[in-house]
N, C-alpha and C positions, 0 to 999 in steps of 0.2 A: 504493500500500500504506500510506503514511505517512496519508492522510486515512482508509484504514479504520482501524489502531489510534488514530487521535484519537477516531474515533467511539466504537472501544470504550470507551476508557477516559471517555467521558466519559457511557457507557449505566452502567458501573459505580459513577459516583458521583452518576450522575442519580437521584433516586424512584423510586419502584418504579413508579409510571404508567408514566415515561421510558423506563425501562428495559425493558418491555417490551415499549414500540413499538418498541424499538430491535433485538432479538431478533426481532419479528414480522417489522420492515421489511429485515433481511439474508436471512429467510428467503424471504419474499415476491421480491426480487429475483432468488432463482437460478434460472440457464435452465430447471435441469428438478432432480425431488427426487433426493436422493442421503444416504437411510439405509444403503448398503453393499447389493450384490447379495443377499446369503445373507438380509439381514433381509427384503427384498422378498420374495423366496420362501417365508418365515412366514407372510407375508399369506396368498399365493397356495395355501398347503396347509391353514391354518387357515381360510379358506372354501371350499374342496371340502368337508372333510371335515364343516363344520358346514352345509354344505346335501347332503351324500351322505344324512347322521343324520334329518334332515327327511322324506326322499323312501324312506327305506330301509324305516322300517316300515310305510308303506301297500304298497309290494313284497312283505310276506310277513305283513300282517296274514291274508289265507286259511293260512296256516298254522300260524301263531298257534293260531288258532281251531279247529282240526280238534285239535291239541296241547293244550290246555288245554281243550275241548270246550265254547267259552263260546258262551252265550246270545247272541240275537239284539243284547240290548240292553246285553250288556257289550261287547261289539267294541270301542266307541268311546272306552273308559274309559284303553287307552293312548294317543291319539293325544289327548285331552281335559288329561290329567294334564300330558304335553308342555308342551301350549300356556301353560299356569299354572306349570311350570318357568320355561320361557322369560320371561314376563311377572316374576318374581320373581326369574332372570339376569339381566338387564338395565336392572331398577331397581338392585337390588342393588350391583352389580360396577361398574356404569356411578357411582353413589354414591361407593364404596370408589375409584375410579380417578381421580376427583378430589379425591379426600382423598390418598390414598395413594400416586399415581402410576398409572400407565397398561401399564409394562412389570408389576409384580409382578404384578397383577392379570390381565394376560393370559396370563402364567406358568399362573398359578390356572384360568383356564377353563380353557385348552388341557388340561391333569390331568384337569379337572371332564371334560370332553369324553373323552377318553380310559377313563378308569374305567369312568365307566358305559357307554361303550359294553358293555364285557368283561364288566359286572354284567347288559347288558339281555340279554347272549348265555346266562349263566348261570340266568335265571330259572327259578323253579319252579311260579310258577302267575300269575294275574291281581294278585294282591295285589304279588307280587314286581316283578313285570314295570313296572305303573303306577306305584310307586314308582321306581323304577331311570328308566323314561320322562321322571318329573318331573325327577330328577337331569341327565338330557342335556338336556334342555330349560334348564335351566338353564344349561348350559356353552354350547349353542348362543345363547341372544338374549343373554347378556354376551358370549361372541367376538365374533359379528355387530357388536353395539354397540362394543365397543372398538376393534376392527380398523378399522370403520370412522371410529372416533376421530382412532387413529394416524395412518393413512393418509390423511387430513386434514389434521392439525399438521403431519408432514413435509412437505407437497407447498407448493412456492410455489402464490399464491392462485392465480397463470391456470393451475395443474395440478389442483387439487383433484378437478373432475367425472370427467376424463381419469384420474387414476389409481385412484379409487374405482372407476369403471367397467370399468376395464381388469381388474380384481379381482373384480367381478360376472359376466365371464366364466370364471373360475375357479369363480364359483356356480355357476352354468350348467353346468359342464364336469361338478361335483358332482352336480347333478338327471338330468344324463343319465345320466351313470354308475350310478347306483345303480340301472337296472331291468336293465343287461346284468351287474352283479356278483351280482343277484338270480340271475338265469336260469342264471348260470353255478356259481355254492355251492347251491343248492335241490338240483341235482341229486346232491348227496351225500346225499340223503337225510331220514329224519327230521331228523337236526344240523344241516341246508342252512342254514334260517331263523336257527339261533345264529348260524351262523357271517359271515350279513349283517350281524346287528347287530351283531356282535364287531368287524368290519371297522373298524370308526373305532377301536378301540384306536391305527392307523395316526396320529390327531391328536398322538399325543407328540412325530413328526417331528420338527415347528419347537423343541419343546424342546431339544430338541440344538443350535440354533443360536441360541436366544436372546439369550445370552449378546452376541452382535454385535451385538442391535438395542440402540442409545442407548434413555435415554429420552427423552421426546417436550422438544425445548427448548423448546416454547411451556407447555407446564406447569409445567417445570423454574423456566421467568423469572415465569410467573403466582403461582407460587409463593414468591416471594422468594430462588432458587437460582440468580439472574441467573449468579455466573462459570462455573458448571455449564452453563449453556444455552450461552453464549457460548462456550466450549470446546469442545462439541458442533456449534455451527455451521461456528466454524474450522475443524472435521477435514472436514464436509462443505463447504464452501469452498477446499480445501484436494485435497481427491479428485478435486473438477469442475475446478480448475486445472490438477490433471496432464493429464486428458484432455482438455484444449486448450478446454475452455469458459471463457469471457471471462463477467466478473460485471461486470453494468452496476453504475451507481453506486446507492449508496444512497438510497432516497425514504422516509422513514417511511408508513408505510401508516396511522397514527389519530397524531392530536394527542396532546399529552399529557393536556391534561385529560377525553379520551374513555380514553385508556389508564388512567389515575390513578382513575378512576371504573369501569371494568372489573375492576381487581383488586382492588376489594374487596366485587364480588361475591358472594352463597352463595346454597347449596342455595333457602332460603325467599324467595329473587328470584324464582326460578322460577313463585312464584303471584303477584307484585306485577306493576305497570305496569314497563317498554315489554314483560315478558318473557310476562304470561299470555297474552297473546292470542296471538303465535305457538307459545306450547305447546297452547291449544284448538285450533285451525287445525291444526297439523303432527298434535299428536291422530287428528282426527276424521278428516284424510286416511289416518291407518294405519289407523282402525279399520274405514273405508267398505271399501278396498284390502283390507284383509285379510279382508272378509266376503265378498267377491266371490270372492277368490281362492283360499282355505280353501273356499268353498261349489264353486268350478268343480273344483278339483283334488279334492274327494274325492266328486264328485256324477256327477261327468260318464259316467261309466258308465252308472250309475243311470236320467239324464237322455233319454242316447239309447236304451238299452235302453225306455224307454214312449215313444218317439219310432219303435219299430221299427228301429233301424239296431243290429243286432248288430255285435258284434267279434268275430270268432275268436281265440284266442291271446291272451287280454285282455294278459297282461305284456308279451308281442313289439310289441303295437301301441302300447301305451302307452311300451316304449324307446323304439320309432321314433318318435311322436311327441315325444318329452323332447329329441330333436335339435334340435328347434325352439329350444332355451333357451339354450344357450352362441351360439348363430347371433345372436338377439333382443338377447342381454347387449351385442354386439358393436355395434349398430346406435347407438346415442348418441352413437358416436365421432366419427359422421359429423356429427352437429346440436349436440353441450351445448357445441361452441366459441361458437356464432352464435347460438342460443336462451335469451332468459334460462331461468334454470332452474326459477322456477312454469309458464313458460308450454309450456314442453318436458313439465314433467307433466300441464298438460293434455292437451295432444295427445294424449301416448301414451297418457293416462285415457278419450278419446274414442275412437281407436284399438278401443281393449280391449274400450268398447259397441261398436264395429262388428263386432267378432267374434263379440262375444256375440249380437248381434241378429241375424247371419248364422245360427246355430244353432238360434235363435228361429223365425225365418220359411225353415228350412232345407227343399228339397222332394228330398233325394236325398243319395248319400253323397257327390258331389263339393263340395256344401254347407258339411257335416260337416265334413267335410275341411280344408276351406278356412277354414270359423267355428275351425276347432280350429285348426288354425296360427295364423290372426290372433292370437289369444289367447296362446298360447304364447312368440310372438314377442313381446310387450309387457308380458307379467306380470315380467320382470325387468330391463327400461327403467324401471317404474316404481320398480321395488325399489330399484337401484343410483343413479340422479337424486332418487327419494327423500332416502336415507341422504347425500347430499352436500348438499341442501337443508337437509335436515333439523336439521343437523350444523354447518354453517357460518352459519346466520342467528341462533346463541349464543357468547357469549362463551368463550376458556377455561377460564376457571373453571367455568365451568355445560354446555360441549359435552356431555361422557359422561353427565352427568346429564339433563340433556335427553334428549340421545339416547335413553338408557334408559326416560326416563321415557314417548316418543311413542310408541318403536317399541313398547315393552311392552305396556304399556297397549292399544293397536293391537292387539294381541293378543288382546283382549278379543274384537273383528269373528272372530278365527279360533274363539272357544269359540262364540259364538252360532251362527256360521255353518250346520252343520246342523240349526238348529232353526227357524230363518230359510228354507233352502232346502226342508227337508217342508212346511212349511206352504205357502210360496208352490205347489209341486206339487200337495199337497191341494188347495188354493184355486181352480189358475187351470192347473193340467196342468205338463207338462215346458217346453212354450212358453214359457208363461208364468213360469215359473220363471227362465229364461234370459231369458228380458223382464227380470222384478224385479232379474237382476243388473245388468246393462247400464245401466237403471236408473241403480242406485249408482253407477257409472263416469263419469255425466252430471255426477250431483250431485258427485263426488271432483273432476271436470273444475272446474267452476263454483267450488268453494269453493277452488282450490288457486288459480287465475286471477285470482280476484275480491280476495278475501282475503287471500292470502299477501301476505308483508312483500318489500319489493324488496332484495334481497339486494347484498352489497357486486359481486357478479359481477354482477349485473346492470345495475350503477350504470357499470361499464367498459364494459359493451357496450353504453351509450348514449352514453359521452364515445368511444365509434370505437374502443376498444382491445380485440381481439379477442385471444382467449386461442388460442396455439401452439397446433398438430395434434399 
């Protein structure tokens, strides 16, 4: 005990470089993260509800549209608004969250997320509706992006993929959910569809418990709030000791003069050397990803219907299918210990062409079937390995902002996505279509393999030090 307060006291009067590493390297040591039960669970309810919000109004976009009696060519104008929400949540928030801290700002979505849900249930016509759209879209890609901030800083390094992941199955638990809450509020009638989207009013939850989540002490010491961070580690230090975990000894995880050069970091690094290239890179993966996956999730009807494979029950088969996604989220568990984590998104990038290509060259509905599962099981291995890549290959000062700025931007592949998917069908049929994405899945494979930067996690899994199950 006597060599940990020497360290402190000597992180307290070391530079703020020092000091930092000295905060990262306590945190980095402990067995496993320990922000208090109750804040974990903020995670775990603040992404259900902000992937329930994603998946809920393509569930009652058909009724929508019988309600407000829009034209062919406005349908898309809530789900479009969304996406440009979201893209300008997570610049935005993910901005403010390194200026301002990480806890207020997720305060601020989690409201943002909740309101409008209540606002999108209240609507009075098209205009109302894509407004109030943009608003949740906006609480969604800042939660998304912070949460998986958070849950980053707290976790020692060998936990990071493991606990973000473990959190993407709570997406997952989210995407399914929403076509059996559909099925089951619709049937009250006209109000059904309010009362879907009202349903995330539910994201205030973790407000109630906020209060327990610290803030993040890797921002706290980035920031010059060193005895604040270190206070905060002691309590978690201090929690994992009652319950009988032994803290190995301390290793600083960066030199000082890589730490002492990290925090004084900003925003405008973000387009300078070592930092642009993994923000093009991380970039063009969310926006390849998000074209594909925006294009199969809101096509894929469309797709098989001039393929001749009808669906009876379109919402029944599409719950059932959504089972595939908390199943999928689940599977990383088993590989992001052992797999650097570019080369684990390629796989899962190739994977997703083989599903796709299954669909492509599909001669029957046990084809179908099968291309559709593939698909569904990998579109949130990429999501959750993503947002951990994504996340951890930037300093603290710049993570949220990165974050914000890839996955948003990324966003971008989700607005084009249906103008991208008609044309290719125009062009080259439904086959073909599902070709052209697969396609991108090759190219996301390739550029994420080739190109991505070798991450500090991946640098251990070649000195033999395997990250805990």
């Amino acid at each position: 005990m006597k060599k940990e307060e020497r360290f402190m006291n000597m992180s307290q009067a070391a530079p703020t470089g020092a000091a930092i590493g000295a905060v990262n390297a306590r945190i980095d040591r402990l067995p496993t993260w320990c922000p208090g039960a109750s804040a974990k669970w903020i995670f775990v309810i603040a992404y259900f509800f902000a992937f329930y919000d994603i998946i809920a109004i393509g569930a009652v976009l058909p009724n929508v549209t019988k309600a407000f009696h829009l034209a062919p060519a406005e349908v898309a104008l809530p789900l479009t608004t969304s996406l440009f929400g979201y893209i300008v949540g997570a610049l935005l928030f993910g901005r403010m969250a390194d200026r301002y801290g990480r806890r207020p700002m997720l305060a601020a979505t989690l409201a943002l997320l909740a309101v409008s849900s209540v606002l999108c249930g209240m609507s009075w016509g098209l205009s109302s509706l894509a407004t109030f759209r943009f608003l949740n879209g906006m609480g969604i890609g800042a939660q998304i992006t912070l949460t998986a901030t958070l849950i980053n800083e707290f976790s020692p390094a060998h936990q990071r993929a493991r606990n973000i992941q473990l959190n993407i199955i709570a997406a997952g638990c989210g995407d399914a959910a929403a076509p059996f809450v559909a099925m089951a509020l619709l049937s009250f009638g006209p109000i059904g569809w309010r009362l879907v989207l009202g349903f995330g009013v539910l994201a205030f939850i973790p407000l109630l418990s906020l209060a327990r989540l610290p803030e993040s002490p890797r921002w706290l010491a980035a920031n010059g709030r060193v005895k604040e961070a270190e206070a905060i580690v002691a309590q978690m230090e201090e929690r994992l000791s009652a319950q009988g975990h032994g803290l190995p000894a301390i290793a600083p995880s960066v030199n000082a003069s890589e730490a002492e050069e990290m925090a004084h970091v900003g925003m405008r690094d973000l387009l300078r050397r070592p930092w642009i290239g993994r923000v093009m890179v991380v970039t063009l993966y969310w926006v390849l990803l998000y074209v594909t996956t925006y294009g199969f999730l809101g096509f894929e009807t469309v797709l098989l219907d001039k393929l001749a494979v009808h669906k009876p029950h379109g919402l029944l088969y599409t719950a059932l299918g959504d089972l595939a996604f908390p199943i999928g989220a689940a599977l990383p568990l088993l590989l992001i210990n052992r797999i650097p984590r570019r080369f684990l998104l390629a796989l899962s990038s190739l994977v997703y062409a083989l599903g796709l290509a299954v669909l492509a060259m599909n001669n029957g509905s046990t084809a179908v079937v099968a291309g559709a599962f593939i698909v569904a099981l990998v579109i949130l291995v990429n999501s959750g390995v993503g947002y951990t890549y994504t996340s951890e290959i930037f300093p603290t000062r710049l993570r949220a902002s990165a974050m914000g700025l890839a996955d948003g931007v990324g966003h971008l592949g989700g607005i084009v996505a249906p103008y991208l998917v008609l044309a290719s069908l125009s062009m080259w049929g439904a086959r073909g279509a599902f070709a052209f994405l697969a396609g991108l899945m090759v190219v996301c494979a390739v550029l994420i393999a080739g190109l991505g930067v070798r991450g500090a996690a991946e640098a251990r899994l070649d000195e033999g030090v395997g990250e805990p199950a």
